[in-house]
C-alpha positions in Angstrom: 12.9 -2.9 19.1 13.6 -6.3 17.2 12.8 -6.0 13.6 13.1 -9.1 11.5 13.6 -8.2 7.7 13.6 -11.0 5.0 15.2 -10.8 1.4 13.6 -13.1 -1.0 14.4 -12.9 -5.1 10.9 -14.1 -6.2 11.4 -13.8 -9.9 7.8 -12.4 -11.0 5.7 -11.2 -8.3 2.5 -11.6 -10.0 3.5 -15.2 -10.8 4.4 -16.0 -7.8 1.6 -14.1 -5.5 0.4 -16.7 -3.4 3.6 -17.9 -1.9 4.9 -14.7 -1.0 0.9 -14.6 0.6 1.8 -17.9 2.0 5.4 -16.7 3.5 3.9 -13.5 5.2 1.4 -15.2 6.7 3.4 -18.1 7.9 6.6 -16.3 8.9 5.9 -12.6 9.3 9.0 -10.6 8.8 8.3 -7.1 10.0 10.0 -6.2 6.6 10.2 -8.0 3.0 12.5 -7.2 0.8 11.6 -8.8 -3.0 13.8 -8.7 -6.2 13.3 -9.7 -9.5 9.5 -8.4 -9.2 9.1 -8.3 -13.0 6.3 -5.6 -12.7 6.0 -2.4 -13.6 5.1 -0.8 -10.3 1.6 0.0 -10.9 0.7 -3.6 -11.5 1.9 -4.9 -8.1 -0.7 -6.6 -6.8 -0.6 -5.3 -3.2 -3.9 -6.0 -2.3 -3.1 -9.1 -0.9 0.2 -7.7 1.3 -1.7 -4.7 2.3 -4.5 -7.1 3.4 -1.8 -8.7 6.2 -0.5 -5.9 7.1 2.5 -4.7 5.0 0.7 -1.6 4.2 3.8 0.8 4.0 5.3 -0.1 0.4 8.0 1.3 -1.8 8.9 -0.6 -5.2 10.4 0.3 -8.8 10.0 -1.4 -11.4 10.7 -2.2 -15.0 8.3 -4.4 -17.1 9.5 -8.3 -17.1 12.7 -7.8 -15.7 14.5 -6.3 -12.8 12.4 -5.0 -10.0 12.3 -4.2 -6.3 10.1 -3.7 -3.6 10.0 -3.3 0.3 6.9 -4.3 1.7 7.0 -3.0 5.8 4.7 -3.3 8.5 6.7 -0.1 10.0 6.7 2.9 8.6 9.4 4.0 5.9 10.1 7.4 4.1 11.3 7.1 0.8 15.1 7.8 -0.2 16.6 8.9 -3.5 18.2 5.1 -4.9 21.6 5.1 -6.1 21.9 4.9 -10.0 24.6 2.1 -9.3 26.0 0.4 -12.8 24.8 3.6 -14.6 21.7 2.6 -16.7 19.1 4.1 -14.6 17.3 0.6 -14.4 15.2 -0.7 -11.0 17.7 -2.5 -9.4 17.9 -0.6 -6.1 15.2 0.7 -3.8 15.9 2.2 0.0 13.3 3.4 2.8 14.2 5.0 6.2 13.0 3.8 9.6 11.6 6.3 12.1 14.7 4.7 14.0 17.0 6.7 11.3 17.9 3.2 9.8 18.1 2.7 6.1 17.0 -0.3 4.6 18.6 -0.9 0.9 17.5 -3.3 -1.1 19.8 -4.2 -4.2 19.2 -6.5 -6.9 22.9 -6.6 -8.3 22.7 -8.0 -12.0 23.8 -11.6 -13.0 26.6 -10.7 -15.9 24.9 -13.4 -18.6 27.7 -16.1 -19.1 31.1 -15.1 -19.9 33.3 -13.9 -17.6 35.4 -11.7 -19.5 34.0 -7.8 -19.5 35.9 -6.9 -22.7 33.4 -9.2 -24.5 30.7 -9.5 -22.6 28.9 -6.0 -21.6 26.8 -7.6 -19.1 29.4 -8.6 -17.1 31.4 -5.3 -17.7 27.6 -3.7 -16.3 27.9 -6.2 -13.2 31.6 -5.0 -12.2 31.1 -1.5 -12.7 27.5 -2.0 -10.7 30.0 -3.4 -8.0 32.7 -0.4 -8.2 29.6 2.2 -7.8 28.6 0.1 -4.8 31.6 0.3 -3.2 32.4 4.2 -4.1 28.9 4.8 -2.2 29.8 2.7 0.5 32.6 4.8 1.3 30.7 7.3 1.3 27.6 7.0 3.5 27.6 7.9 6.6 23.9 6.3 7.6 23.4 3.4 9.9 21.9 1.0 7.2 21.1 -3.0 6.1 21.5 -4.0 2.9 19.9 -7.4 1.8 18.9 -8.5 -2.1 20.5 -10.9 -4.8 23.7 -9.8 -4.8 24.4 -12.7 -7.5 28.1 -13.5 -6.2 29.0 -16.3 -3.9 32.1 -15.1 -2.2 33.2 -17.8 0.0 34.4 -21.7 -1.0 31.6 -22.7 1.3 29.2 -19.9 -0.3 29.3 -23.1 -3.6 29.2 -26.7 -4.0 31.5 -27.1 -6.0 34.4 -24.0 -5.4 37.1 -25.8 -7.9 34.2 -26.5 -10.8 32.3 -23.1 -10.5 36.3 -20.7 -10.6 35.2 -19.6 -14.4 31.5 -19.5 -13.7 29.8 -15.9 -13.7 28.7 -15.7 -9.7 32.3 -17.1 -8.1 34.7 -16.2 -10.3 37.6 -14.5 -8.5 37.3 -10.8 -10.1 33.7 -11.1 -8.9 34.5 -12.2 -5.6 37.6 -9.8 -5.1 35.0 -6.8 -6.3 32.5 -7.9 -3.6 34.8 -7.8 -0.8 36.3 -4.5 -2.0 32.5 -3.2 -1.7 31.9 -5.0 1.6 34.7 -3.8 3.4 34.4 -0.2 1.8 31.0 0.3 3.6 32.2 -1.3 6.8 29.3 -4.4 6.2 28.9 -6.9 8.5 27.7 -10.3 6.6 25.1 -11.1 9.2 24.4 -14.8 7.6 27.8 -15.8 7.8 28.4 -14.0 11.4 25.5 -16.6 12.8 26.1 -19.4 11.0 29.8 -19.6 10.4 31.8 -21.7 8.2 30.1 -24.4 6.4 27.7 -25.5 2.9 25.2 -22.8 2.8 23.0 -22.0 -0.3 20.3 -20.1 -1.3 19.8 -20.4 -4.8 19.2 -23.7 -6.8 18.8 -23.9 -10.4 15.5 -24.7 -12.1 18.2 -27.2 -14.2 18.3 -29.9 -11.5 15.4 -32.3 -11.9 15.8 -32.7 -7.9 17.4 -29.4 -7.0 17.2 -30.9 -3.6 18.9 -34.2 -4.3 21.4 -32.6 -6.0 21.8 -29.6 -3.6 24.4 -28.3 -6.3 23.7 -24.5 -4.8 25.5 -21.2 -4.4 24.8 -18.3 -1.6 24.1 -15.2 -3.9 21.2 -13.3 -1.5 22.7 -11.5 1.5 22.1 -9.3 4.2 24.5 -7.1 5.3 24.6 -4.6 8.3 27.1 -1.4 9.2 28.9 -2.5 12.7 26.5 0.1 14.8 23.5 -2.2 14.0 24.9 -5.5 13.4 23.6 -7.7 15.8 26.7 -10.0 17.5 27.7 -13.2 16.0 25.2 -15.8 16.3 22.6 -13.4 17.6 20.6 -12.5 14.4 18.8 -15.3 14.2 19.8 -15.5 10.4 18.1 -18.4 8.7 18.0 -19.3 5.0 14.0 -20.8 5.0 15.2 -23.6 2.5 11.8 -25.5 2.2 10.3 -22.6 0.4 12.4 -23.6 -2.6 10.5 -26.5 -2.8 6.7 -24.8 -2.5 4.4 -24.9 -5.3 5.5 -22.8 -8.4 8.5 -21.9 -7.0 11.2 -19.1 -7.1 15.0 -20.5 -7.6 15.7 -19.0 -4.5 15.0 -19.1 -1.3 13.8 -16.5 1.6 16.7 -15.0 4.0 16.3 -13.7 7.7 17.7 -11.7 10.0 16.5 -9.8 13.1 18.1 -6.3 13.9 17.6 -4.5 17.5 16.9 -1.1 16.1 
């Protein structure tokens, strides 16, 4: 059965209710995947999601910050998250399909500004998030997707700019060296890259840019990532980075991913 799951960092779901209204009714993922709700989970406003159909919903979160939530018209039974970076915070939320297919959805943290973990414990949190990430990998067994903010842009082509952004938190090369140790530890498929190829490809702009088009000085830091049983072959996931919704009303700094998944 295709099933089409979209990973979208809103950065406050109760800000920004009516355009993730707006993107289910315009786009319909079977499954959204939302991080950076900013909400304790009780204060959600689901109504609205339920209303169109996304009526099976699991979510934690932490009042204005972190946050994540899977919103699924398909049924999901809840699965014990991984305590990854140690803190116990709501960074990581995972249902199971009736299929047996886990859907993960991580919101890995930024690391504030300095690249060095010795000084900076937010980016010492980030890497050791990272290490537990690829420990579990390595571990599981389960035929899984992973999408969220990942906040690392591992490829040149994942920047514009790879020579100016080297000693900027989200492409420098410790980050990018710990990403791939966690990709290829859990056998993940990048499922963007595998339909699009090389090539410029963003998803995040900053709210910096007085024309964040214009300037289209982005990085690639949302993902979706598959294990090889369920990855669909190159240029057959219909991935797509839904770039215009950057530029909606009241908008999130990122924008929406797809992918489809026969599962």
């Amino acid at each position: 059965m295709p099933v089409t799951v979209c990973t979208w960092n809103i950065n406050s779901v109760r800000l920004r209710e009516g355009i993730v209204l707006r993107l289910l009714r315009e786009e319909a993922p079977d499954i959204l995947c939302l991080q950076e709700t900013k909400s304790p989970v009780e204060k959600i406003p689901l109504e609205g999601f339920t209303g169109l159909g996304y009526t099976h919903v699991l979510s934690r979160g932490d009042k204005g910050y972190n946050g994540v939530a899977i919103l699924s018209k398909l049924p999901l039974d809840p699965v014990d998250p991984q305590n990854f970076g140690g803190k116990g915070d709501a960074r990581h939320v995972v249902g199971r399909l009736k299929s047996g297919v886990e859907i993960h959805n991580v919101y890995l943290p930024a690391g504030g500004d300095i690249p060095d973990p010795a000084v900076n414990e937010k980016f010492d949190h980030k890497l050791r998030f990272v290490d537990d990430l690829t420990r579990w990998g390595e571990a599981s067994k389960a035929s899984a997707i992973l999408v969220g903010d990942l906040n690392i842009a591992p490829r040149e082509d994942d920047v514009w700019s790879h020579k100016q952004l080297l000693k900027v938190v989200s492409h420098t090369p410790v980050e990018v060296a710990a990403f791939e140790r966690a990709r290829a530890a859990g056998r993940w498929v990048d499922v963007t890259r595998a339909d699009h190829g090389d090539g410029q490809l963003y998803t995040w702009w900053s709210y910096r840019a007085k024309d964040w088009d214009a300037a289209d000085k982005g990085r690639r830091l949302d993902h979706v990532w598959a294990t090889p049983d369920i990855a669909p072959a190159p240029g057959a996931g219909g991935s797509r980075v839904l770039r215009a919704v950057r530029g909606w009303e009241k908008p999130s700094d990122h924008a929406p991913v797809f992918a489809t998944f026969d599962i």
